[in-house]
gemmi code that builds the backbone of each chain (N, CA, C; Angstrom):
import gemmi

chains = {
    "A": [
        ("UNK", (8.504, 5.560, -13.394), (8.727, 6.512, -12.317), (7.633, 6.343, -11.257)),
        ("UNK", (8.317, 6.720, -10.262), (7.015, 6.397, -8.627), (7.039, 7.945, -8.298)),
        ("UNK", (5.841, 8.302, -8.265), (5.597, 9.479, -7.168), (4.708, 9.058, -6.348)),
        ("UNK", (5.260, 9.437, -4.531), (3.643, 9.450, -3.465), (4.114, 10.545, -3.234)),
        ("UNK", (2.912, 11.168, -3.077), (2.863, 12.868, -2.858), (1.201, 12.970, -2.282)),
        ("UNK", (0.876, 14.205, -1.622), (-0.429, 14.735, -1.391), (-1.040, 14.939, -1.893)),
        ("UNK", (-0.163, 16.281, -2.847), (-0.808, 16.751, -4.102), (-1.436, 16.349, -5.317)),
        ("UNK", (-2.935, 16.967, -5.559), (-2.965, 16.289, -6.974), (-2.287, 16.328, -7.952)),
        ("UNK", (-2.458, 15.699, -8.893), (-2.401, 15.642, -9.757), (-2.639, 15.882, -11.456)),
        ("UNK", (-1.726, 16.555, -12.722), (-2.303, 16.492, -13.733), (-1.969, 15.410, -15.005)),
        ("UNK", (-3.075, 14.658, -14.944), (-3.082, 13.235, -15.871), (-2.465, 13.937, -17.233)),
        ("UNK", (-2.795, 14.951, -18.129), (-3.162, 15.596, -19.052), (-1.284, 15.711, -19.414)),
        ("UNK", (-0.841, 16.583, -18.067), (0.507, 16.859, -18.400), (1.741, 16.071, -17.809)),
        ("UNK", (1.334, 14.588, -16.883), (2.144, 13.973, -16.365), (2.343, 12.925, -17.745)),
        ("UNK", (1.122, 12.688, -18.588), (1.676, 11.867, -19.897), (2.071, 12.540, -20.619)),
        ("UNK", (1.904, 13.304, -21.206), (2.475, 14.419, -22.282), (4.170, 14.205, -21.712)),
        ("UNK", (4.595, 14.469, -20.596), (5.727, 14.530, -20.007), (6.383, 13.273, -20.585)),
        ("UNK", (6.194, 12.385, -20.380), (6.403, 10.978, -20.614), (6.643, 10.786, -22.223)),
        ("UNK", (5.314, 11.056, -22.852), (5.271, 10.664, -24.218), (6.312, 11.897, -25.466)),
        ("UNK", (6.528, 12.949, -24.714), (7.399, 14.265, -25.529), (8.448, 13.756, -25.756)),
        ("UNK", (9.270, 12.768, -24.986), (10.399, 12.362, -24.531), (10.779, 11.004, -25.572)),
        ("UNK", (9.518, 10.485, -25.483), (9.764, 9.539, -26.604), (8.874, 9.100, -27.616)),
        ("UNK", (9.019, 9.031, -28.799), (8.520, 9.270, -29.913), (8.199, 7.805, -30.966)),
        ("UNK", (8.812, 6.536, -29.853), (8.251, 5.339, -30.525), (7.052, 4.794, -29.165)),
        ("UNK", (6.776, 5.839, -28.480), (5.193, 5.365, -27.733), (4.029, 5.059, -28.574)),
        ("UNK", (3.805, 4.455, -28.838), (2.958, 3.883, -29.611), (1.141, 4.081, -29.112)),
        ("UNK", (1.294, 3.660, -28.007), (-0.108, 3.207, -27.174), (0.100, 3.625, -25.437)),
        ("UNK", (-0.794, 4.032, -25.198), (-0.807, 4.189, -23.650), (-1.609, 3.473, -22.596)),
        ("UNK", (-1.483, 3.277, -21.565), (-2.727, 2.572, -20.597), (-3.031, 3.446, -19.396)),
        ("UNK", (-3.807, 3.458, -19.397), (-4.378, 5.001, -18.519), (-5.202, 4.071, -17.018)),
        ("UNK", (-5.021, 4.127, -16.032), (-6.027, 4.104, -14.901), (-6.103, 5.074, -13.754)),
        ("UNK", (-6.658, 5.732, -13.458), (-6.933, 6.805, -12.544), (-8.092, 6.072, -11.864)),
        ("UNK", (-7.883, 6.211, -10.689), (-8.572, 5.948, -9.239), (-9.345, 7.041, -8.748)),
        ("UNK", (-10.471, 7.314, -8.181), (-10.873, 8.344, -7.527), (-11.466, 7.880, -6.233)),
        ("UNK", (-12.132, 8.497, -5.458), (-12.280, 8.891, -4.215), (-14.040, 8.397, -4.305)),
        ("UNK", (-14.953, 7.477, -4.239), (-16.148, 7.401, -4.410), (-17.043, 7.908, -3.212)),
        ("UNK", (-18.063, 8.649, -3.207), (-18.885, 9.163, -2.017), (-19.698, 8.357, -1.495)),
        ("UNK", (-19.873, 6.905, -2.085), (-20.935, 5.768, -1.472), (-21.926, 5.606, -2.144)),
        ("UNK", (-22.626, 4.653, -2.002), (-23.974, 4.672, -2.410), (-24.931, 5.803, -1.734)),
        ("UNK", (-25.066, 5.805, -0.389), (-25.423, 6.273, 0.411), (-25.294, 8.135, 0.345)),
        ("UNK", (-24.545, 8.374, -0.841), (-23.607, 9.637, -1.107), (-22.611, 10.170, 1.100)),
        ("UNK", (-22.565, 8.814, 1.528), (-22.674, 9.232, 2.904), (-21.177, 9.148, 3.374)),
        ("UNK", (-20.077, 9.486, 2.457), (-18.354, 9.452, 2.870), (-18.307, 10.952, 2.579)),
        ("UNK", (-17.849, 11.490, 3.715), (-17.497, 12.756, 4.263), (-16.091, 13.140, 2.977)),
        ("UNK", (-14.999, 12.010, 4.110), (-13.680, 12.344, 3.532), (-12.893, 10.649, 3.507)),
        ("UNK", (-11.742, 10.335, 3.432), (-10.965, 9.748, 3.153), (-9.778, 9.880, 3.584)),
        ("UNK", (-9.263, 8.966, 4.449), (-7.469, 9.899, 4.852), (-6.434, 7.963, 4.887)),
        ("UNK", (-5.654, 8.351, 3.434), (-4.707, 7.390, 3.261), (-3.615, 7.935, 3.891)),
        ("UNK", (-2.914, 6.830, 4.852), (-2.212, 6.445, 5.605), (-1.245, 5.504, 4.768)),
        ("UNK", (0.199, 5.643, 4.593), (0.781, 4.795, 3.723), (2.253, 4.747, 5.307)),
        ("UNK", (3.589, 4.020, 4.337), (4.304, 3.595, 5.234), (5.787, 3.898, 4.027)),
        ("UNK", (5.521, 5.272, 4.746), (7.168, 6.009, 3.822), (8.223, 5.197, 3.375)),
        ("UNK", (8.931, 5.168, 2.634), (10.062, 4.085, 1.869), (9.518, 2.948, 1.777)),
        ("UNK", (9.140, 2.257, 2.618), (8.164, 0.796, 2.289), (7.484, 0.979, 0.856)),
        ("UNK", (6.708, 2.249, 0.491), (5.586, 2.032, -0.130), (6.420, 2.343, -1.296)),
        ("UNK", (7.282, 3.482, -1.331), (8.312, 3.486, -2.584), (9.238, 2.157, -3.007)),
        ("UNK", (9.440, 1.992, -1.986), (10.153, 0.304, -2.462), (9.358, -0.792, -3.119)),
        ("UNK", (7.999, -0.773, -2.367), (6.938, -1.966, -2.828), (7.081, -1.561, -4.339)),
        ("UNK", (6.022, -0.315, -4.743), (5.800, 0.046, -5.644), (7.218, 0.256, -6.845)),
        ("UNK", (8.163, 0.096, -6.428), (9.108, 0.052, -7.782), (9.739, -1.213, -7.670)),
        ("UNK", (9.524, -2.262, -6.753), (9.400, -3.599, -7.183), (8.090, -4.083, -7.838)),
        ("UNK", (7.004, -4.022, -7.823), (5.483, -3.751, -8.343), (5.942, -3.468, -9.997)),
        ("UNK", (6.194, -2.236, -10.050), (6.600, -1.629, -11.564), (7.843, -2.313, -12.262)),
        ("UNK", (9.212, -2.496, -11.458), (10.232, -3.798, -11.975), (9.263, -5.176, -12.594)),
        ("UNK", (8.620, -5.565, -11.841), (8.272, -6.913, -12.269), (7.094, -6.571, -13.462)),
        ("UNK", (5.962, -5.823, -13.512), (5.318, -5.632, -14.714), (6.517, -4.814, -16.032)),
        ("UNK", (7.589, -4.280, -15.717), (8.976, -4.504, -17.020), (9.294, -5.638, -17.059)),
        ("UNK", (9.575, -6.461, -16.713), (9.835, -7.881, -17.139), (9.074, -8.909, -17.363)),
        ("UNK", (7.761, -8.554, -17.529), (6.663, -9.523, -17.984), (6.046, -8.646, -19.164)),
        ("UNK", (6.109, -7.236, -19.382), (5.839, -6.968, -20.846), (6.520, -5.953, -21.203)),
        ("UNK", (6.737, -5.830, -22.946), (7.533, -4.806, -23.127), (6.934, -3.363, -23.127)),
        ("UNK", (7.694, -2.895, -22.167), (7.371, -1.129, -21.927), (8.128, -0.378, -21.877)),
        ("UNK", (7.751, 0.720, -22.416), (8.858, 2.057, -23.007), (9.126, 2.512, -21.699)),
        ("UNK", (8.008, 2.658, -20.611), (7.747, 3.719, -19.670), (7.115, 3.812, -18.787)),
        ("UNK", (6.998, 3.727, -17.808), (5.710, 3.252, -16.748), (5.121, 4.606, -15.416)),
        ("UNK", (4.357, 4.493, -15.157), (4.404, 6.116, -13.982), (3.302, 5.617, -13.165)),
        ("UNK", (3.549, 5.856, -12.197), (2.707, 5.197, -10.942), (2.717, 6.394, -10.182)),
        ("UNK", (1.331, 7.035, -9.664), (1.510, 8.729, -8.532), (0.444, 7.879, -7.822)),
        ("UNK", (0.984, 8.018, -6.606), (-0.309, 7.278, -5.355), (0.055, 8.869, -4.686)),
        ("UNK", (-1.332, 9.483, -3.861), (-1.691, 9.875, -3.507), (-1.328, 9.797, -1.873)),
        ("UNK", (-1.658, 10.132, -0.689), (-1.911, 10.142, 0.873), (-2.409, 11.469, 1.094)),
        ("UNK", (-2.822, 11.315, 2.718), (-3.520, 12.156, 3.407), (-4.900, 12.480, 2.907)),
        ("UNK", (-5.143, 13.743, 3.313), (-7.044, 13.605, 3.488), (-7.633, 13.868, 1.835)),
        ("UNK", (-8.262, 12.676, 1.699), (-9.231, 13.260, -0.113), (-10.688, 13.104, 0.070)),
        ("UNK", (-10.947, 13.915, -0.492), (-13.007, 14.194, -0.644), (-13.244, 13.666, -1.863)),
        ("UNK", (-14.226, 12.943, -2.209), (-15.332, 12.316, -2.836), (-14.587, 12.996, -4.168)),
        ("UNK", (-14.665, 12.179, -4.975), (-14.049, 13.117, -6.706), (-12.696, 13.044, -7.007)),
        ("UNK", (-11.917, 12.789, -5.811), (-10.558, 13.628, -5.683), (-9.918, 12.066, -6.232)),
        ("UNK", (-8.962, 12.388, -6.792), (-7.771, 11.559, -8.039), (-6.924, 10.909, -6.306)),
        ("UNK", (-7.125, 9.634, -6.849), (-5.905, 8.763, -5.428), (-4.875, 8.522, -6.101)),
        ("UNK", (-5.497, 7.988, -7.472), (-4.101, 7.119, -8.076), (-4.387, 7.360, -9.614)),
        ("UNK", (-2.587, 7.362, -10.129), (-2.685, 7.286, -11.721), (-1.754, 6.252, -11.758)),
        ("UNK", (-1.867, 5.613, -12.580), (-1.066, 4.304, -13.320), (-1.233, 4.384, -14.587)),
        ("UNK", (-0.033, 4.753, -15.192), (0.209, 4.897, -16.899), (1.358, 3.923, -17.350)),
        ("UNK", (0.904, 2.990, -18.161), (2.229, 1.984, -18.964), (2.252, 2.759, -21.128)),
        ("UNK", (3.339, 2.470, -20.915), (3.547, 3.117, -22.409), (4.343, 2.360, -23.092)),
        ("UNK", (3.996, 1.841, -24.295), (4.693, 0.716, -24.597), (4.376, 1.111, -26.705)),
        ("UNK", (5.382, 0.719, -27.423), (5.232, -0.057, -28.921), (3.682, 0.419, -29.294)),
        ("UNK", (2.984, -0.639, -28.888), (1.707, -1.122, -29.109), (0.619, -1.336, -27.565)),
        ("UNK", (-0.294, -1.275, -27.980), (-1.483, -1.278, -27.250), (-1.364, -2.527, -25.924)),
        ("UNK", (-1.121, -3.844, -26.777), (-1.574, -4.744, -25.896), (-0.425, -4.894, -24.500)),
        ("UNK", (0.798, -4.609, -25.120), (1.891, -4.700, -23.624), (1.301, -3.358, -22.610)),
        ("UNK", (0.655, -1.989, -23.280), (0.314, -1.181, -22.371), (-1.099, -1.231, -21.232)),
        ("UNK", (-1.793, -2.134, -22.363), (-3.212, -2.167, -21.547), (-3.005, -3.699, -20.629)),
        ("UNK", (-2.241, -4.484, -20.521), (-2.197, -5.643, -19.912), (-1.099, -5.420, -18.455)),
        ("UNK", (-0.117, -4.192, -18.523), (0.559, -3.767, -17.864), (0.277, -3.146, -16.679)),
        ("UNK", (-0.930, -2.387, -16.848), (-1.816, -1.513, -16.316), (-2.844, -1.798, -15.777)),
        ("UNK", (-3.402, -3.028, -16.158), (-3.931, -3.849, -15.224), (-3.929, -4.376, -14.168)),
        ("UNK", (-2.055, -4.933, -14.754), (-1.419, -6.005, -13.959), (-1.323, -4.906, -12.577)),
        ("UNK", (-0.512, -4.008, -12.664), (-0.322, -2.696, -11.671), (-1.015, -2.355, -10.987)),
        ("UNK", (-2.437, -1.709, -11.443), (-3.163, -1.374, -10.164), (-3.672, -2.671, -9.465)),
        ("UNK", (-4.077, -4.113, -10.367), (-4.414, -5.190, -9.241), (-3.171, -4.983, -8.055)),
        ("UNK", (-1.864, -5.782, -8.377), (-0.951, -5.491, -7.709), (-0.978, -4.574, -6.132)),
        ("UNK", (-1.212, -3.466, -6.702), (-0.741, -2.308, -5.785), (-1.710, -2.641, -4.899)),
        ("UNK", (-2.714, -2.864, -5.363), (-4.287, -2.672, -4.757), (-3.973, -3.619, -2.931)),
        ("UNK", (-3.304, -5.078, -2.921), (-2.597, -5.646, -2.052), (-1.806, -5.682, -1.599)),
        ("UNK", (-0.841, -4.784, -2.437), (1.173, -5.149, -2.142), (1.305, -3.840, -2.138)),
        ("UNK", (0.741, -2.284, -1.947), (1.489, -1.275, -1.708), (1.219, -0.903, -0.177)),
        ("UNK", (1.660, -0.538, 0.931), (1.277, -0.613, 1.724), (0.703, 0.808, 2.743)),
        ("UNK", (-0.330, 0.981, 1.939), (-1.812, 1.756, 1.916), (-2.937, 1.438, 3.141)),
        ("UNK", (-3.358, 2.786, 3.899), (-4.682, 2.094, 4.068), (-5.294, 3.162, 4.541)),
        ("UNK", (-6.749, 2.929, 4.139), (-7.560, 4.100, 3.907), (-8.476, 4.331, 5.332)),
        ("UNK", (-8.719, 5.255, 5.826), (-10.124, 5.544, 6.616), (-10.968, 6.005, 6.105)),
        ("UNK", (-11.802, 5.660, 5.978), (-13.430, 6.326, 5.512), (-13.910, 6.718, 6.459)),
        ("UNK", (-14.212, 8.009, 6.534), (-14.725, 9.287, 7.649), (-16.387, 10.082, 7.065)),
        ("UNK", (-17.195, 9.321, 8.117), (-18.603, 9.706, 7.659), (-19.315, 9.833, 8.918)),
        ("UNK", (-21.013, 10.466, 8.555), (-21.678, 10.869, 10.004), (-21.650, 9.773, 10.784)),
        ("UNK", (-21.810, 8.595, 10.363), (-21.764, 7.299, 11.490), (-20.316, 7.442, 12.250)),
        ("UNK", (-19.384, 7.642, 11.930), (-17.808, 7.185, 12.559), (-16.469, 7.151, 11.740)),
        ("UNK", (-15.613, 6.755, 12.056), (-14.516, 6.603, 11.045), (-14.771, 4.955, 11.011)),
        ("UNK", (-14.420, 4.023, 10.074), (-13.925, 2.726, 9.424), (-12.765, 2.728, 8.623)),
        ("UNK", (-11.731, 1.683, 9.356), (-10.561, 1.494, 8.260), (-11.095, 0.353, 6.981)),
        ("UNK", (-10.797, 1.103, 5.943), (-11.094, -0.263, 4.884), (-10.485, -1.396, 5.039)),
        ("UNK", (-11.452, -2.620, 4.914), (-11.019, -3.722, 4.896), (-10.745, -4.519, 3.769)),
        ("UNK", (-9.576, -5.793, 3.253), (-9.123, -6.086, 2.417), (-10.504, -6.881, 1.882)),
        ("UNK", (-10.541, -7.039, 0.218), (-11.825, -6.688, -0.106), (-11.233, -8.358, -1.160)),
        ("UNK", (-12.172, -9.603, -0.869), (-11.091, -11.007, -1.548), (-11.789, -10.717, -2.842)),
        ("UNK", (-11.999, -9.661, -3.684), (-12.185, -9.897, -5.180), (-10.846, -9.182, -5.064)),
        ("UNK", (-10.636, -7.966, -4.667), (-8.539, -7.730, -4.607), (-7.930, -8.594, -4.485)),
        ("UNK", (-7.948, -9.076, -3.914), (-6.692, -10.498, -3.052), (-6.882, -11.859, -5.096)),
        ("UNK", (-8.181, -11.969, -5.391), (-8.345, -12.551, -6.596), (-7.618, -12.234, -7.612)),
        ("UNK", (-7.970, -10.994, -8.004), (-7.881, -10.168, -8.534), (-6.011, -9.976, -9.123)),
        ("UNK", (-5.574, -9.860, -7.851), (-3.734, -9.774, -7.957), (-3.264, -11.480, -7.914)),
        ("UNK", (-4.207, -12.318, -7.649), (-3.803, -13.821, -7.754), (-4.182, -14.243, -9.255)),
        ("UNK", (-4.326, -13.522, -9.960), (-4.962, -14.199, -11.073), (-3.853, -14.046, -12.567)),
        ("UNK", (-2.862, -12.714, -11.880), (-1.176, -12.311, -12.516), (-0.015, -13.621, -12.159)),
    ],
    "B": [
        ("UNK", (15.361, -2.564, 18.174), (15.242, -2.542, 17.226), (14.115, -1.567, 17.020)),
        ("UNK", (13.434, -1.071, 15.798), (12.102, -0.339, 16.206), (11.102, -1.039, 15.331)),
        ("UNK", (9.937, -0.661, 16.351), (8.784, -1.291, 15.645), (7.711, -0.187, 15.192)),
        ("UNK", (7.300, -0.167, 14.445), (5.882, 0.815, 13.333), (4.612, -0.142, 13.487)),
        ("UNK", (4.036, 0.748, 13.902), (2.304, 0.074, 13.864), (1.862, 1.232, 12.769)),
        ("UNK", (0.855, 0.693, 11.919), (-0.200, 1.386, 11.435), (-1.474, 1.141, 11.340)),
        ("UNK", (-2.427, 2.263, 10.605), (-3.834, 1.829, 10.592), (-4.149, 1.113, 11.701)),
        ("UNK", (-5.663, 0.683, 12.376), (-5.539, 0.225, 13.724), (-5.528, -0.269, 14.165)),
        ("UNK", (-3.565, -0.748, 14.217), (-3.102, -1.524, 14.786), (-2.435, -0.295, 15.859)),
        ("UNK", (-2.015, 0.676, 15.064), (-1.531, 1.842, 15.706), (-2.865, 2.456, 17.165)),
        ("UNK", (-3.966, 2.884, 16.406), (-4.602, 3.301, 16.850), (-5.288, 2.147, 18.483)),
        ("UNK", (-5.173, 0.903, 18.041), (-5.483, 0.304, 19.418), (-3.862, 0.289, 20.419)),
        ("UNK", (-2.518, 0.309, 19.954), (-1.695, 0.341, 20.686), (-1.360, 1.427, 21.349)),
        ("UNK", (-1.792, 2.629, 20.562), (-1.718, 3.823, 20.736), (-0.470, 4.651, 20.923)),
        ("UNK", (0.668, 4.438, 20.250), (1.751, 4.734, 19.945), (2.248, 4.236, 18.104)),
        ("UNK", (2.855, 5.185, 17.532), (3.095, 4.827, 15.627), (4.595, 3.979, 16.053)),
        ("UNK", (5.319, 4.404, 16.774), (7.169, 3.804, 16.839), (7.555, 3.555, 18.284)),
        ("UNK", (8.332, 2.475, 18.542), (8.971, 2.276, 19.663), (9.680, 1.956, 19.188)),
        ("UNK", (10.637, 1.696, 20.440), (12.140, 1.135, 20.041), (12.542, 0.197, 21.496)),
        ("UNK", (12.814, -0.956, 20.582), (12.976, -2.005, 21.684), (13.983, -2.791, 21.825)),
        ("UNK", (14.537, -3.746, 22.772), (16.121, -4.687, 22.762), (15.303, -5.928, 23.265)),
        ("UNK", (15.991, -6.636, 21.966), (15.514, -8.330, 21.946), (15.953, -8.465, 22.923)),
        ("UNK", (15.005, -9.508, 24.012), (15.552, -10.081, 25.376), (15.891, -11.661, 24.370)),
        ("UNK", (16.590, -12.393, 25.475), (16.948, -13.817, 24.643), (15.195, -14.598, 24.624)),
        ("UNK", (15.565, -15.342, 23.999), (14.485, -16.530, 23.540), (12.850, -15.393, 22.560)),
        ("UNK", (13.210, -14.280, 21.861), (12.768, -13.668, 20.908), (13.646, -13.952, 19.790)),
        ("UNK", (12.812, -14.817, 18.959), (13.725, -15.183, 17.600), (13.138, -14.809, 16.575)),
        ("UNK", (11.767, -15.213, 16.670), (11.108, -14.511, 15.400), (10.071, -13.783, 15.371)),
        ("UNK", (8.856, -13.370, 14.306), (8.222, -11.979, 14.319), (7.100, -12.402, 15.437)),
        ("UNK", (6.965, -14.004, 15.671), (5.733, -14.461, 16.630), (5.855, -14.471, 17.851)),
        ("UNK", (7.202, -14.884, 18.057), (8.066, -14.734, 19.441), (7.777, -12.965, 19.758)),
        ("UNK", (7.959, -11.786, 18.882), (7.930, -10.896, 19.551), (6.404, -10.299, 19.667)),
        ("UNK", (5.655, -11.032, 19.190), (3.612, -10.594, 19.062), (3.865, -11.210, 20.257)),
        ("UNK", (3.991, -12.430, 20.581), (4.129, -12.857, 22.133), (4.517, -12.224, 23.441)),
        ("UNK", (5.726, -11.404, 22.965), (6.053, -10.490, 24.360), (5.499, -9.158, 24.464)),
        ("UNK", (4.943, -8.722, 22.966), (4.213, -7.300, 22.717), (3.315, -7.030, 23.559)),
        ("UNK", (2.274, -8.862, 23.424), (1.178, -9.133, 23.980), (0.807, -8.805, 25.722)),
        ("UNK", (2.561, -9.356, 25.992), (2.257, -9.154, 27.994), (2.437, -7.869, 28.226)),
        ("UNK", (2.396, -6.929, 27.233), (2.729, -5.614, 27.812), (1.669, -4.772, 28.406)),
        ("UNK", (0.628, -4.784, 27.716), (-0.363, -4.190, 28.041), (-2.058, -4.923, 27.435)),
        ("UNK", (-2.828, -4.500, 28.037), (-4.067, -4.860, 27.582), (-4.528, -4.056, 26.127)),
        ("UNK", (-3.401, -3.297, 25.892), (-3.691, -2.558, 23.973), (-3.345, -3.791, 23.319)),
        ("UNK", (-2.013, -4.260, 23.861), (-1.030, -4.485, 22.506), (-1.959, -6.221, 22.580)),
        ("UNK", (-2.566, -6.502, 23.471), (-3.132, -7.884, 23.974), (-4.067, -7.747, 23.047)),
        ("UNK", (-5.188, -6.772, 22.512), (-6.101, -6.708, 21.992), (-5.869, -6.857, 20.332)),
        ("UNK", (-4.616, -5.792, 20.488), (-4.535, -5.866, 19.153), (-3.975, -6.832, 18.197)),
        ("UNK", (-3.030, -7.551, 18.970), (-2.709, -8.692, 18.182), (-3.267, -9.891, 18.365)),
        ("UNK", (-4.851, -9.805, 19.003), (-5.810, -11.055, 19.502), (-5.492, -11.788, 18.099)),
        ("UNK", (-5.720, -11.386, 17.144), (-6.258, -12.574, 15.788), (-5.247, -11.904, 14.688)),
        ("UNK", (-4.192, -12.921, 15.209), (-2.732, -12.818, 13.966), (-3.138, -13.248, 12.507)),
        ("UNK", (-4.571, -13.875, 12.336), (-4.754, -13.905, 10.736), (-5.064, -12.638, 10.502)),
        ("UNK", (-5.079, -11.124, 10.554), (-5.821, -10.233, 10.496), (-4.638, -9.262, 10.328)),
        ("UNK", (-3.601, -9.907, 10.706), (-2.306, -8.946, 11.232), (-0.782, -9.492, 9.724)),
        ("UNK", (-0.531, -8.274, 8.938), (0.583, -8.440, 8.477), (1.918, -8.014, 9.243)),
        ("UNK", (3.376, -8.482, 8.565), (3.952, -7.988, 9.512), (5.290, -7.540, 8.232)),
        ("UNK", (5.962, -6.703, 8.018), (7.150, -6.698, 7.491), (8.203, -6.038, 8.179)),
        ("UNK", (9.337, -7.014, 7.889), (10.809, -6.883, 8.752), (11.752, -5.811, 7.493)),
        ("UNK", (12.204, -5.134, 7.495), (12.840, -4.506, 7.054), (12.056, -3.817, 5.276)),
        ("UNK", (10.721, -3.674, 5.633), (10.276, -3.584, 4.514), (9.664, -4.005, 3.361)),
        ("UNK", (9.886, -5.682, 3.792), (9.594, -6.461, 3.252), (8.314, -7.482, 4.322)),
        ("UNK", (7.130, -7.707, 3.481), (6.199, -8.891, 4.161), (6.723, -9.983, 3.933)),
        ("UNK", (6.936, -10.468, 5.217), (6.889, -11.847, 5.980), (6.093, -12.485, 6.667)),
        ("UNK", (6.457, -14.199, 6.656), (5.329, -14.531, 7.793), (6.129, -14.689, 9.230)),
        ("UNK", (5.018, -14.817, 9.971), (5.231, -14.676, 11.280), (6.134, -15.592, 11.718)),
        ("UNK", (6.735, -16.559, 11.060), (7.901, -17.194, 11.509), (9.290, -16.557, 11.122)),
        ("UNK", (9.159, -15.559, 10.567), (10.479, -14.878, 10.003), (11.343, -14.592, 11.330)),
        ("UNK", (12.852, -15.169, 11.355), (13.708, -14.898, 12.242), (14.181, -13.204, 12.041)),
        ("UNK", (13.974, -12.864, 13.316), (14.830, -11.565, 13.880), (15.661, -10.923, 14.517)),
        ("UNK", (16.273, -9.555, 14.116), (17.281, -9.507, 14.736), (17.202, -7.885, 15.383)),
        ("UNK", (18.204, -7.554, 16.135), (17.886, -5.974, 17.084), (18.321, -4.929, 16.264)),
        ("UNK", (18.608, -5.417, 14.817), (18.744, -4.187, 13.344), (17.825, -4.500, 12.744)),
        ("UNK", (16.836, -5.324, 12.907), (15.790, -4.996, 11.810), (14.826, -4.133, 12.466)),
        ("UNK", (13.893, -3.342, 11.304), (12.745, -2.665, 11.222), (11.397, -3.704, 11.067)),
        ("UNK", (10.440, -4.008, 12.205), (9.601, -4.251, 12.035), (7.875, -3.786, 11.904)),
        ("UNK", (7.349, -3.914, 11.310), (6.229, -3.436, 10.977), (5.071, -4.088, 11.343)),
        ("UNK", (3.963, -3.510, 12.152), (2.639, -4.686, 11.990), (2.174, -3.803, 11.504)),
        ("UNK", (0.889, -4.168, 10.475), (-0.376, -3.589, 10.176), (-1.602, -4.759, 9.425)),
        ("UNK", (-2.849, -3.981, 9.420), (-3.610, -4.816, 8.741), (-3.717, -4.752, 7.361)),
        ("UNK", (-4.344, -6.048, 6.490), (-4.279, -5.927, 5.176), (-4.341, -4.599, 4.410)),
        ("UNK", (-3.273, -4.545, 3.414), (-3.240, -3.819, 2.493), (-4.311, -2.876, 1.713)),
        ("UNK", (-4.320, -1.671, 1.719), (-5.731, -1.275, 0.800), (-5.221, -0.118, -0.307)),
        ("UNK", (-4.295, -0.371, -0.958), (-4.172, 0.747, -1.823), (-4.765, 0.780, -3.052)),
        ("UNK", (-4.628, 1.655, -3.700), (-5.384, 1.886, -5.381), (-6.341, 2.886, -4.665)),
    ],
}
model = gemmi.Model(1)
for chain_id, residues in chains.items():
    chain = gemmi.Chain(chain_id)
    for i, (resn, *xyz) in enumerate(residues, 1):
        res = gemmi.Residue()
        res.name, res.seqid = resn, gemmi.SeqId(i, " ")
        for name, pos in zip(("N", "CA", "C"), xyz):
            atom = gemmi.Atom()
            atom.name, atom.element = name, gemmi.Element(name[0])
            atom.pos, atom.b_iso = gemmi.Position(*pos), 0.0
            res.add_atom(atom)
        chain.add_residue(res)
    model.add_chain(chain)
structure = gemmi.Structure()
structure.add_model(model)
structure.setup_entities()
């Protein structure tokens, strides 16, 4: 399942949701994203900018292709937009599978993925100015290496 | 057809959507960075350095040779940053 929404999120009861439902989940793969304040502790806020239906389409071609490269019961992808502060949850990516290794290799594969191919992009808003993030080539590696 | 800028590609053109009619000899996504370009000194700036610039036609990323048509949806923006 794909959710982009504003709202946060609860990790706690969006798997429970998932796993109540089915009872040969074996193993889960958990990645949650957050919002980092810098080294500098010097990022105000954050405001993701995405590209409506594009990003739902990317992302459940993204999630199609990690089902056909391992076996999974279940998959849930919640990306986040608009303004987040330092702490604040961007992204959950959960694969649920049999056993461990199709879930934790799934979940990998996914957030590298998304990280290039969902079509996201962040401003970082601090006392110096706003900066759009720039594509970062350990990402670009990173999703070349699936 | 209409075109979507985002992130700042938007912000140097300074408009998110237009909507435009292929003149002849616009065939593909480079042909139309080309005529974007004579429009103004935004759209000149912003598409100075097409390695910097993605583009997707109906949703899908393509490269800049992708043929077009006055029903597709085109998109520029810069690299990807989600997660």
């Amino acid at each position: 399942m794909i959710k982009v929404q504003q709202q946060d999120f609860d990790v706690n009861s969006e798997i429970k949701n998932i796993t109540s439902l089915n009872k040969n989940i074996g193993g889960t793969g958990i990645f949650i994203g957050n919002v980092r304040e810098g080294i500098n502790s010097n990022l105000k806020s954050m405001t993701l900018e995405h590209y409506p239906k594009m990003t739902e389409k990317q992302l459940e071609k993204i999630n199609n292709e990690a089902k056909t490269r391992w076996n999974l019961i279940d998959s849930l992808i919640i990306h986040r937009y608009g303004k987040l502060y330092p702490g604040d949850q961007i992204v959950l990516v959960a694969t649920f599978s049999e056993h461990r290794n199709d879930a934790l290799k799934a979940c990998e594969f996914l957030i590298d993925w998304l990280k290039t191919k969902a079509p996201f992009w962040k401003l970082e808003e601090s006392d110096e100015g706003n900066v759009w993030v720039e594509e970062k080539t350990s990402d670009i590696s990173a999703a070349n290496k699936w | 057809m209409q075109i979507k800028y985002f992130s700042w590609v938007k912000e140097q053109i300074g408009v998110d959507t237009e909507n435009i009619t292929l003149n002849d000899g616009i065939e593909t996504v480079i042909d139309l960075i080309n005529h974007l370009k004579n429009k103004s000194e935004n759209y000149n700036k912003a598409f100075k350095d097409t390695s910097i610039i993605r583009c997707a036609v109906n949703m899908e990323v393509t490269n800049l040779d992708q043929k077009i048509n006055n029903n597709d949806e085109i998109a520029f923006f810069p690299p990807m940053t989600g997660g």
